[in-house]
C-alpha positions in Angstrom: -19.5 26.2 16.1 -20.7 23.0 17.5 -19.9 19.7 15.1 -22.7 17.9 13.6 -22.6 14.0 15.4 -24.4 12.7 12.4 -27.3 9.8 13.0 -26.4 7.7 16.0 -24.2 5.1 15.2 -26.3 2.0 15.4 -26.4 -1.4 12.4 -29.6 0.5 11.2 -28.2 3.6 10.3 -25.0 2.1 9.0 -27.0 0.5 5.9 -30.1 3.1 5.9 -28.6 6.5 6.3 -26.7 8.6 3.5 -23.3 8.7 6.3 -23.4 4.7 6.9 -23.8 4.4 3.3 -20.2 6.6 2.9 -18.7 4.7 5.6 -19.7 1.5 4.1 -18.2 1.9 1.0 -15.0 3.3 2.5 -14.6 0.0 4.1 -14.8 -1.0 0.7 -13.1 1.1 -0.9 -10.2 0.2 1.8 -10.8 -4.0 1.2 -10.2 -3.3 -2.7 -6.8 -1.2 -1.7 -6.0 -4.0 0.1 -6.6 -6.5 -2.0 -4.9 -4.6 -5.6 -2.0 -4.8 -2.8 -1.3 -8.6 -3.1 -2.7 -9.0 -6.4 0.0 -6.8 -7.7 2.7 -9.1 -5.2 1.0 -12.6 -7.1 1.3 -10.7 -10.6 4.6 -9.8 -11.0 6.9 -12.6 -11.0 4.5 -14.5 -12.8 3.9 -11.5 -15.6 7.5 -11.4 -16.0 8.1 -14.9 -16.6 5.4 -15.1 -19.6 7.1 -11.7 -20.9 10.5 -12.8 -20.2 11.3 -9.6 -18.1 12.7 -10.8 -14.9 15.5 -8.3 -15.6 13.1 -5.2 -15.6 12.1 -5.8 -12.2 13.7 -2.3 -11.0 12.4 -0.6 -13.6 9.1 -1.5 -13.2 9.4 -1.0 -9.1 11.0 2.7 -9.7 8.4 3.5 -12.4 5.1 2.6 -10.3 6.8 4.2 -6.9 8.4 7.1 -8.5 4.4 7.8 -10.2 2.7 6.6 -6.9 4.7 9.2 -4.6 4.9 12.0 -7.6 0.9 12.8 -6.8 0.2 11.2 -3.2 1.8 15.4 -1.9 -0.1 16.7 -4.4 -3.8 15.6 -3.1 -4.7 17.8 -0.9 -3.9 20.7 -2.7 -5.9 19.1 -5.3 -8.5 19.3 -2.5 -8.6 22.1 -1.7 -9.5 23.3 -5.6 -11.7 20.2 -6.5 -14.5 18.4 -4.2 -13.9 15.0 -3.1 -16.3 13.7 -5.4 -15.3 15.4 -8.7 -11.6 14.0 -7.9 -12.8 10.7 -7.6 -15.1 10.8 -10.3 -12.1 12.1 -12.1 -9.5 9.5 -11.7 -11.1 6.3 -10.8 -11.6 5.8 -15.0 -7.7 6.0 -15.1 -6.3 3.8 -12.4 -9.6 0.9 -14.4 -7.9 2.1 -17.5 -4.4 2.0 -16.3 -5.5 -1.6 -14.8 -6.7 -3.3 -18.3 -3.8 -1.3 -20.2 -1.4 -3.8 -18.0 -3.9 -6.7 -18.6 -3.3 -6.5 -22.4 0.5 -5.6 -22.7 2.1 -7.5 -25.0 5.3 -6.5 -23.5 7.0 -5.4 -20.2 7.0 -1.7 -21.6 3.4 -1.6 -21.9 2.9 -3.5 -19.0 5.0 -1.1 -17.2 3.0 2.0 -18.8 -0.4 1.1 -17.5 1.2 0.4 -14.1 2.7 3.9 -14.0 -1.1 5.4 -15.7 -2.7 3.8 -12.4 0.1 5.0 -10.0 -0.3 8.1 -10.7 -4.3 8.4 -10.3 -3.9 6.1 -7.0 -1.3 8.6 -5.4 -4.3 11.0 -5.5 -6.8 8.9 -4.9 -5.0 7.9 -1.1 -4.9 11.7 0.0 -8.2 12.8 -1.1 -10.3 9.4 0.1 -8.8 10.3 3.6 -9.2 14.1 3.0 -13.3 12.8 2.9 -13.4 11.2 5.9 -11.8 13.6 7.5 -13.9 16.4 6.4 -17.4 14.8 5.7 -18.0 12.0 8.2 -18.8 13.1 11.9 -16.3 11.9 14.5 -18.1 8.9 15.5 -18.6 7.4 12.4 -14.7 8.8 11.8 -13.5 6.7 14.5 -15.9 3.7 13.3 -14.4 3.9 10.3 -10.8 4.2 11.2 -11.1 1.5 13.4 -12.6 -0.7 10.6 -9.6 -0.3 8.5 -7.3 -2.4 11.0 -10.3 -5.2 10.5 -10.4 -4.5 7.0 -7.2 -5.4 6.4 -7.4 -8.8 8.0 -10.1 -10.0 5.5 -7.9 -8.3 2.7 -4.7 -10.4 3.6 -7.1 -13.9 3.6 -9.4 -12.9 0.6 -6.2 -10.4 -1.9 -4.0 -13.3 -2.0 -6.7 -16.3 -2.3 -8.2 -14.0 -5.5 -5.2 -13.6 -6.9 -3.7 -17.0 -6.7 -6.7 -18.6 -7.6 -7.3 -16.5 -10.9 -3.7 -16.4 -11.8 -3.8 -20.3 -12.0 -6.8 -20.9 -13.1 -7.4 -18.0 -15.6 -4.3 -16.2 -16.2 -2.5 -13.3 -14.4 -4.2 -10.9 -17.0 -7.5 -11.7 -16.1 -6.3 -11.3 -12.1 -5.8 -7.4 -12.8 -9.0 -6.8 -14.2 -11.4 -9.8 -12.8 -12.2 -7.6 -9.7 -12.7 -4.2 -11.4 -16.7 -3.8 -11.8 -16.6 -4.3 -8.2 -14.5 -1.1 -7.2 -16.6 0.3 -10.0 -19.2 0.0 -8.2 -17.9 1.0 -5.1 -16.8 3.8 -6.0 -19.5 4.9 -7.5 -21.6 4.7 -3.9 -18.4 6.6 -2.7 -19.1 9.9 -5.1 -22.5 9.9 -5.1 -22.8 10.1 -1.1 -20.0 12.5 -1.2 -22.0 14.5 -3.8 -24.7 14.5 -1.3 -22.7 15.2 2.2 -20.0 17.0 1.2 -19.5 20.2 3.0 -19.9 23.1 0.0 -16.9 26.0 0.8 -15.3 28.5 -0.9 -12.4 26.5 -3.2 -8.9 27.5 -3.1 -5.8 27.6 -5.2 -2.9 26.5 -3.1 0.3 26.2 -4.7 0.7 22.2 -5.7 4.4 21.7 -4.2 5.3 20.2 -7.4 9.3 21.0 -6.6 8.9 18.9 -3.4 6.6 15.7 -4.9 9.1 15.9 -8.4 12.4 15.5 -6.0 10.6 12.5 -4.0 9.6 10.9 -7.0 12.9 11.3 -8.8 14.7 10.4 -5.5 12.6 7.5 -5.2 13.2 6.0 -8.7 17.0 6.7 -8.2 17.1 4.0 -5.4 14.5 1.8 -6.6 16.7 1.2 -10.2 19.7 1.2 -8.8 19.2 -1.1 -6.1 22.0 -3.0 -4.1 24.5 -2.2 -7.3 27.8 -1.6 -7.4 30.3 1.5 -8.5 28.6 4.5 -9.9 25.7 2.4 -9.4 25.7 2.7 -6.2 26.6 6.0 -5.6 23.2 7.0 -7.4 21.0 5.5 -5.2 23.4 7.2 -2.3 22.4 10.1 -3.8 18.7 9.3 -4.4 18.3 8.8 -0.7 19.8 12.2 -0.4 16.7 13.5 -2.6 14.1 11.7 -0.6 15.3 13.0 2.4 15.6 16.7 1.4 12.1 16.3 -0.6 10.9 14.8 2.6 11.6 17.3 4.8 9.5 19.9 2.7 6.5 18.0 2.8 6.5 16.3 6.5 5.4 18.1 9.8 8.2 19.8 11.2 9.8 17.7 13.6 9.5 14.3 11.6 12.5 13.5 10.5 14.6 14.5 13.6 12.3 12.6 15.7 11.1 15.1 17.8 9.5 13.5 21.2 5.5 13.2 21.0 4.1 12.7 17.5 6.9 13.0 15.3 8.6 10.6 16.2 5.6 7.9 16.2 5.3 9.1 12.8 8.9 8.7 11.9 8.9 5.2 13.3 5.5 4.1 11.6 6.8 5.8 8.2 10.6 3.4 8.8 8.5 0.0 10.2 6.1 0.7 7.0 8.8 1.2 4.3 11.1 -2.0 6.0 8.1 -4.6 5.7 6.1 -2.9 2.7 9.8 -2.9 0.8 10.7 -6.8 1.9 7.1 -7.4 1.1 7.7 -6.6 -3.0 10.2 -8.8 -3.0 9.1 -11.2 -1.4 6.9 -13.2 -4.3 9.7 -12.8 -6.3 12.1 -14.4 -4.5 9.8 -17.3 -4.0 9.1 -17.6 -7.8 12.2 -17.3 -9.3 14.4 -18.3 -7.2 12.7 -21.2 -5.1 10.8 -22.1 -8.4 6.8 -21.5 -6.0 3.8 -21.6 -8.0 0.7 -19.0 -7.9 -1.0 -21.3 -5.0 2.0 -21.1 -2.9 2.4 -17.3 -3.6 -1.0 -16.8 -2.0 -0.2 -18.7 1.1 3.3 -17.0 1.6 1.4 -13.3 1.2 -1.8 -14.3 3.2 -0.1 -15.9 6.3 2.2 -12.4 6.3 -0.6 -10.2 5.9 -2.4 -11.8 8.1 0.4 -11.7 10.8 0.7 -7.7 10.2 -3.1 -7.2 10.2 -3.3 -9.1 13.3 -0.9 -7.3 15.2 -2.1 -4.4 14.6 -5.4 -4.8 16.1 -3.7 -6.6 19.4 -1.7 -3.1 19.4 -4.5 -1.1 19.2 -6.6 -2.9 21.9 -3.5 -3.1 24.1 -0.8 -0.3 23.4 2.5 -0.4 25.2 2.3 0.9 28.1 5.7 3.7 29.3 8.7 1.5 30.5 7.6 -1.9 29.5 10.4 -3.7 27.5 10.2 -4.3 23.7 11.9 -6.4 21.2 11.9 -9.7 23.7 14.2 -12.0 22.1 13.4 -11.0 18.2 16.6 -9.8 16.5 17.1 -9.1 12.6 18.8 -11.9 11.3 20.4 -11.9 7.7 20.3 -14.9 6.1 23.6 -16.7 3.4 21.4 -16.2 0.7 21.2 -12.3 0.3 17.7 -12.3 -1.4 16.2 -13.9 1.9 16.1 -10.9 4.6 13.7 -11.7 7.2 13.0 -11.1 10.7 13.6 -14.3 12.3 13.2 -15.5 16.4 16.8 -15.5 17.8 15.9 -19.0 19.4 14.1 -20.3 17.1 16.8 -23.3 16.7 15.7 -23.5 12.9 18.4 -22.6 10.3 18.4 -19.6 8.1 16.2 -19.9 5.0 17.7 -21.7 1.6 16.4 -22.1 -2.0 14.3 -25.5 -2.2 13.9 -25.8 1.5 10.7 -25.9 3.4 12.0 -24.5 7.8 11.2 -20.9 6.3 8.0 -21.4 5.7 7.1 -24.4 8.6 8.9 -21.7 10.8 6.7 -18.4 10.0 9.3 -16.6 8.7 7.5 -14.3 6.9 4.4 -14.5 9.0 6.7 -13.4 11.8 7.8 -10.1 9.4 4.1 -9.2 9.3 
C-alpha cells in the first residue's frame, strides 16, 4: 500500500494545513522539553538551599530517574492500547500538576513527590510523542520535523537557561517551575486535537507492559543514583545496581545493543554512553557551581546555556557533515580529571590552562563546559 506524502511541504502548508499544524506544535512541544531540561538544572541547588536539603541531592536524583525510566519502556505498549491523543490528554494534567505540587513544597519531601508525579507521566509522554510522529506524520514532514529538533535545541539552550535564571532571581525558583506552564498547556492542547483529527484509527491491542523489565531499570537506576561514589557496602550497591540496569537493559534494547554489534547497534550503544556521560555531568553541574563555588542564578544560566549551546551546535555540524570511514577522531581532546573530584570535565590536552578550582574564573574563560557540550 502506497504511503500518503501529505500536503507538499511548503511555509504555507506548515501554518494552514492540519499536518503543519502537528508538526508545529511538536517543535513546540520539543522547545518546552528542552527548556523544563535547564530549568530543572537552575532549580535545584537553589531549592535546596532555601529548604536546607543539599544532603537529599541523591535522593531526589534516584527518585525522579528511577520514575522517569520506570514508564519511558512502558509507552509503547501503552500505544498500542490507547491513541496518541487520549495518552496525552491523559497525562499532560499530571506532569502540570506534578509541576505546581514542587512549586508549593514546603519541604524537600514534597518537593521530591511532585518531581517523581511528573517523572513518571513524562517517561510516557517521550515514547508516545515519538510513537506520533512516527505513525501520523508522512515522511516528509517526518524528516522536517526530525531535523527541527537539532535546531530546536539550540534556541532551547539560549532561551531554558535565560527563563530560568531570570525568574529564579527575579521571582523565585517556585514561580520558575510553573511561570511557563499555560504555554505547554497550550501546546499541547494543538498537539491532541490534531492528533484527534490525523491519527490513523486501527484495531487496539493488549501487549504485555514489560513491567519486570522497566521495574528492574528503575530499581537499578535508583540503586546507583543514591548510592553514588560511596564507600563500603555503599558501594557495592550501586555495583550491584549497575548489574540491574544492565540485565533490565538487555530485555528492552534491540538485540545486538549492548554487545556492540557492527551497523546500528553499536551507533546506538555509543549515542546511549555519550548521552548518559554529558546528560549525568550535566545534573551536577549547577550544583557544583552553586554550592561549592558559591555562583548565583545569573551565572547558572550562562554556565548551562554556553554548554547547551556547545552540544546543540555540534550536533547540527554532525549532521550536515558526518564522519566520513577512516578519518581520525578525538584530535588532541583527552578526558582530563581535575584535584577537585566534583569538577570532571572534558578539557583540551593543550589547552595550557590549569585544571578547574573553587573561586577561580580559567574554567569558565577556558570553555570548559562549553567544550563538554
Amino acid at each position: 500500500m502506497a504511503i500518503d506524502p501529505g500536503p507538499q511541504l511548503t511555509a504555507r502548508n506548515l501554518v494552514l494545513t492540519p499536518i503543519g499544524l502537528l508538526a508545529l506544535a511538536l517543535l513546540g512541544v520539543e522547545l518546552l522539553a528542552g527548556i523544563q531540561t535547564y530549568l530543572t538544572s537552575t532549580v535545584t541547588p537553589l531549592m535546596a538551599r532555601d529548604l536546607a536539603a543539599q544532603e537529599f541531592y541523591g535522593v531526589l536524583a534516584a527518585s525522579t530517574q528511577a520514575a522517569l525510566f520506570l514508564t519511558m519502556p512502558l509507552g509503547a505498549a501503552l500505544l498500542a492500547r490507547w491513541p496518541a491523543a487520549t495518552l496525552l490528554s491523559w497525562l499532560t494534567p499530571v506532569v502540570i500538576g506534578g509541576g505546581v505540587i514542587s512549586a508549593a513544597a514546603p519541604g524537600i519531601g514534597t518537593f521530591t513527590a511532585g518531581r517523581v508525579v511528573a517523572a513518571l507521566a513524562a517517561g510516557v509522554l517521550m515514547t508516545v510523542s515519538l510513537g506520533a510522529l512516527v505513525t501520523v506524520l508522512p515522511p516528509a514532514w517526518r524528516r522536517m520535523v526530525l531535523a527541527g529538533y537539532a535546531g530546536v535545541w539550540v534556541v532551547s539552550s539560549l532561551v531554558g537557561p535565560a527563563y530560568a535564571a531570570w525568574v529564579a532571581q527575579a521571582l523565585g525558583w517556585r514561580w520558575a517551575l510553573v511561570a511557563y506552564l499555560p504555554l505547554l498547556v497550550a501546546v499541547r492542547v494543538v498537539v491532541i486535537r490534531r492528533l484527534r483529527e490525523l491519527e490513523p484509527r486501527r484495531q487496539r491491542r493488549r501487549p504485555p507492559l514489560g513491567l519486570g523489565p522497566a521495574l528492574g531499570l528503575a530499581a537499578g537506576i535508583a540503586l546507583v543514583s543514591a548510592t553514588g561514589a560511596g564507600a563500603g557496602p555503599v558501594r557495592w550497591l550501586g555495583l550491584a545496581g549497575a548489574v540491574v540496569v544492565l540485565a533490565a537493559a538487555a530485555r528492552i534494547l534491540p538485540t545486538g545493543v549492548l554487545r556492540a554489534a557492527p551497523g546500528r547497534p553499536a551507533a546506538v550503544l555509543s549515542m546511549a554512553v555519550l548521552c548518559a556521560a554529558y546528560f549525568g555531568a550535566a545534573a551536577v553541574v549547577t550544583i557544583t557551581a552553586h554550592d561549592v563555588m558559591g555562583r548565583g542564578a545569573a551565572d547558572l544560566g550562562i554556565l548551562l546555556s554556553a554548554g547547551g549551546l556547545g552540544w546543540a551546535v555540534v550536533g547540527l555540524l554532525c549532521g550536515r557533515w558526518p564522519l566520513r570511514p577512516g578519518r581520525r577522531t578525538a584530535g588532541g581532546w583527552r578526558c582530563r580529571r581535575s584535584p577537585w573530584p566534583r569538577d570532571w570535565v572534558w578539557w583540551p590536552s593543550r589547552s595550557g590552562c590549569p585544571p578547574p578550582r573553587p573561586g577561580g574564573r580559567c574554567w569558565s574563560a577556558a570553555g570548559a563546559w562549553p567544550g563538554s557540550g
